[in-house]
N, C-alpha and C positions, 0 to 999 in steps of 0.2 A: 589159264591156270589161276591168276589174281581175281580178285573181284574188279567189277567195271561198271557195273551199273551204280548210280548215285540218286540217290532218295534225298533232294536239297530240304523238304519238310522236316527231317531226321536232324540236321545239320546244326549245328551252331557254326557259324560262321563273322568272327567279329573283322571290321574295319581295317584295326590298325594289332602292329604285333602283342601278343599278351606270354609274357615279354619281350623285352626285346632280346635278339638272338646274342649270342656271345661270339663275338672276331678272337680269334686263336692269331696271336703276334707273336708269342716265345714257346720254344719247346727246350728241354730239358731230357738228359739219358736219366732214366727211372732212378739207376743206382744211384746216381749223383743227385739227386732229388731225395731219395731215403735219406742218404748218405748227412746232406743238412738238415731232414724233416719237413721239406716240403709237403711230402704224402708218408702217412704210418701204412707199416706192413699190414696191418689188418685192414684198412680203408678199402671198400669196394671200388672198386674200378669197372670200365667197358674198356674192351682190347676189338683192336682190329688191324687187318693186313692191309698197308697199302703200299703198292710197288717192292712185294716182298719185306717189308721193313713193316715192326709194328708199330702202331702208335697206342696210347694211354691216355684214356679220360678219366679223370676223376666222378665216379657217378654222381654224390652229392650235386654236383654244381651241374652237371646233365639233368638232374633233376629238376632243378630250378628253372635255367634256360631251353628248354626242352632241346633250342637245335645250337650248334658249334658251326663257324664255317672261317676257312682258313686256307693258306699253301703251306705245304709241307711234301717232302721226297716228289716232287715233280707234279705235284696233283691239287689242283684248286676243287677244297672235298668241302664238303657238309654232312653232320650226323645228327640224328634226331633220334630223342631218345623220348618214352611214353611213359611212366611211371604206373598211371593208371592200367595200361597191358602187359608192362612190365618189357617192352622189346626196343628195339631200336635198330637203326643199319645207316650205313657212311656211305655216301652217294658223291660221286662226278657231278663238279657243280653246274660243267657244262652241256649245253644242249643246243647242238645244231651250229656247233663256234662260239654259244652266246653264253657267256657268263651269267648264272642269275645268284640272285642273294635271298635268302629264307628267311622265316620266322615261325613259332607255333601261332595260329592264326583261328582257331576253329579247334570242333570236337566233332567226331563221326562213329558211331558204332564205339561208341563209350572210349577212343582211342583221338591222341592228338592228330589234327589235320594241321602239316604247314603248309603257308602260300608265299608265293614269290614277288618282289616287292617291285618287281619289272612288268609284270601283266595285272596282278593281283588273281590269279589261278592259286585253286586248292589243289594238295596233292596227298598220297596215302604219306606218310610217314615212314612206314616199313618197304613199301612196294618200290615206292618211288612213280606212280600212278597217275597221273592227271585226272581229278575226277572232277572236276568243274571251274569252269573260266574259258578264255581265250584258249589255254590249251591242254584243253581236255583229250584225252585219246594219248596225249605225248607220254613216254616214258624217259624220269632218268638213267644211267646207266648205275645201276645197285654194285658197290664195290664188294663190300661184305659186311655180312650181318655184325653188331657188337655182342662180344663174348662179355659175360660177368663174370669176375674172380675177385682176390684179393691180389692187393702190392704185391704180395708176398708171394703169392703164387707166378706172380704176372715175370718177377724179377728172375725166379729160378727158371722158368721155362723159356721165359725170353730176356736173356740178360742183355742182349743191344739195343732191348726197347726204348722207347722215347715215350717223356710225359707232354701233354700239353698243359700248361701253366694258364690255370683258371682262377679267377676272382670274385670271393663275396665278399658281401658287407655281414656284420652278425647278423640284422634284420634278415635277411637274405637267406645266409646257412641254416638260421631256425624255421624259417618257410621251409625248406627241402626236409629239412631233418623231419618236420610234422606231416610231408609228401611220402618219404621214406617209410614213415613208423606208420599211418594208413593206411596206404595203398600197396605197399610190395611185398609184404608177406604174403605166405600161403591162404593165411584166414581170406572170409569173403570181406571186401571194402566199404567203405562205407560211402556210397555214392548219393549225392540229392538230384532231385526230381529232375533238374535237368538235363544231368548226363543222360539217366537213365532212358531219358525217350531219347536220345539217342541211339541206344541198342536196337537192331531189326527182330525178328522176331527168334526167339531161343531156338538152339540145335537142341533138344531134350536128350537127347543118350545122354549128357552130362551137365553138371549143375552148372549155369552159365558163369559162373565165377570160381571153379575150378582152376586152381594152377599146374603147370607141367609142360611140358618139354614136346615142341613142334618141330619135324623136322620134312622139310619137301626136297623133291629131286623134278625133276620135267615129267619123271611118272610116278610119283609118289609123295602121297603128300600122308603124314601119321604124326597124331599124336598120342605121348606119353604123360598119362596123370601122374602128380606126386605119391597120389592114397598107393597107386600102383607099385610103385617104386618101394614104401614104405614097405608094403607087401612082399616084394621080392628081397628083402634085406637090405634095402637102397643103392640095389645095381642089377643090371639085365642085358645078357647078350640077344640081338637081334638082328635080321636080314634084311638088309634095304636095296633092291635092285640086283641081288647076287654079293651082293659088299655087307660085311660083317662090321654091325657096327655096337658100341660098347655106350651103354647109359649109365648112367652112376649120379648118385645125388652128392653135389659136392656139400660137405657140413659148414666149410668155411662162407658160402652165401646161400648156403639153405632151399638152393636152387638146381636142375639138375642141368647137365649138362654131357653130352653126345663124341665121340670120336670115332674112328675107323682105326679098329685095330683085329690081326687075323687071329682070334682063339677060341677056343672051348673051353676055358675054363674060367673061373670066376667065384672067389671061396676069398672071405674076407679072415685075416688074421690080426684082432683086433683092430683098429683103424687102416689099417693095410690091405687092400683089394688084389690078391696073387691073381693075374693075366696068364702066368705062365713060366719057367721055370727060372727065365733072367727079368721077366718086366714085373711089375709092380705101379701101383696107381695110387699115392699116397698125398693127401692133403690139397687134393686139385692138380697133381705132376702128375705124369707119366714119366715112371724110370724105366730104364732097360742097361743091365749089369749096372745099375747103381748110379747110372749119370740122368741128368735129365732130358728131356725128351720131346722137342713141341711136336703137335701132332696134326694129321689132317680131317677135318670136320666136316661130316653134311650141311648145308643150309638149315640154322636152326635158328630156334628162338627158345628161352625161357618166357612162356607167356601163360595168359589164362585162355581158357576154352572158348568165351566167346570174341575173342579175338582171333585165334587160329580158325576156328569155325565160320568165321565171317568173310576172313579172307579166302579162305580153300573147301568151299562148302562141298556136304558130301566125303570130306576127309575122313579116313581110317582111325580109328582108335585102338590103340596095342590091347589085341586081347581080344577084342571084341571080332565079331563077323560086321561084314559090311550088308 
């Protein structure tokens, strides 16, 4: 289902970590972090499930470090996050018993490659892949993808969240912020000659730096553009597998984002998206009679086209015939 073959000529592949990765030592319950301004409600974040419990990155500093790796709720985890594809996913640091330790280390298909600083093997970043070194062919075990939201969202839907407490220097926060304002918008990036021969050769159904909303299952793999979305009033019920699944562009990160909920209906009143006669989807929540709601998600990613293209070649376009 993942890509597997590796084109090392495509590659950048440097030495030593560019940077160095960030060790996660303190976490913090989100409220309690708002609560002294650790993290503002608007601040973007990446959310993920591990051992049923969430955890809270702060994306700015994902940004920077591309990968995180730490213990936390029983799980010696790593997340790696890509600015330039715009995706990321928290991986089992172990393999095979063996603990290993990451860093972003490389670039592949215009997207970060990390490698392990116990073999020196490159790996996908999102897949969790081995695609060249010692061990290549190995997979980590992918926990779950990272979701983007705001604090603010993050806190109403998961109020027993926990933050992981990250640190810049200003030098530092101003790199990411100039990574952020770049590369993660919608517009196309502004990439130099280098990345760019990194890219394999374009999927053309769609302009290779298109962004929108990837979502796979073991037999399905579909992506949704944002133009699309725009189009449909920025939200669309669709069918994934027999499971009714709900898109919506959240405005708070300008990115869209996927859930499984079972309805037919879908009429916005004013910033309010009515699901149905007690639910409602407002500001990146899912209510139902008024409380909130976490929900359960397909395998996705906010990414650009040739990223999901690269990985799930051959993939489905909403809308489109295959």
């Amino acid at each position: 289902m993942f890509q597997s073959d590796f084109d090392v000529q495509r590659a950048i592949l440097y030495e030593t970590p560019e940077p160095h990765p960030f060790t996660a030592t303190h976490y913090m319950l989100l409220a309690e972090a708002l609560e002294l301004q650790r993290i503002k409600p608007q601040d973007h974040v990446l959310v993920a499930s591990l051992n049923d419990q969430m955890i809270v990155m702060p994306m700015l500093d994902m940004i920077y470090y591309h990968v995180a790796q730490g213990h936390w709720n029983g799980v010696d985890w790593m997340a790696s996050f890509c600015v330039l594809c715009n995706a990321g996913s928290l991986f089992n640091a172990h393999l095979n018993e063996t603990l290993y330790h990451f860093a972003a280390q490389g670039y592949y298909d215009a997207m970060s490659l990390i490698a392990d600083q116990e073999t020196s093997s490159y790996w996908n970043h999102i897949t969790g892949v081995c695609l060249h070194g010692p061990l290549a062919g190995a997979r980590l075990e992918r926990l779950a993808p990272l979701i983007q939201m705001t604090s603010a969202e993050a806190i109403t839907t998961y109020p027993n969240s926990h933050l992981m407490l990250m640190t810049m220097t200003d030098a530092e926060r101003s790199e990411a912020d100039r990574y952020f304002a770049t590369y993660r918008l919608p517009q196309e990036p502004k990439m130099g000659q280098g990345l760019l021969a990194t890219l394999p050769a374009p999927d053309a159904r769609l302009p290779r730096f298109d962004m929108g909303l990837g979502i796979w299952t073991r037999t399905t793999q579909r992506y949704y553009p944002v133009t699309t979305l725009y189009q449909k009033h920025n939200a669309l019920i669709d069918e994934v597998d027999g499971c009714t699944v709900v898109v919506v562009l959240d405005v708070n990160v300008t990115l869209p984002i996927a859930f499984y909920w079972q309805t037919q209906q879908l009429e916005f009143h004013g910033d309010t998206l009515i699901l149905g006669a007690d639910t409602t989807y407002r500001k990146g929540v899912l209510y139902e009679k008024g409380r909130p709601m976490p929900v359960e998600r397909p395998n996705q990613h906010a990414i650009r086209w040739y990223g999901f293209s690269s990985l799930f070649p051959n993939c489905e376009i909403y809308g489109q015939k295959k």
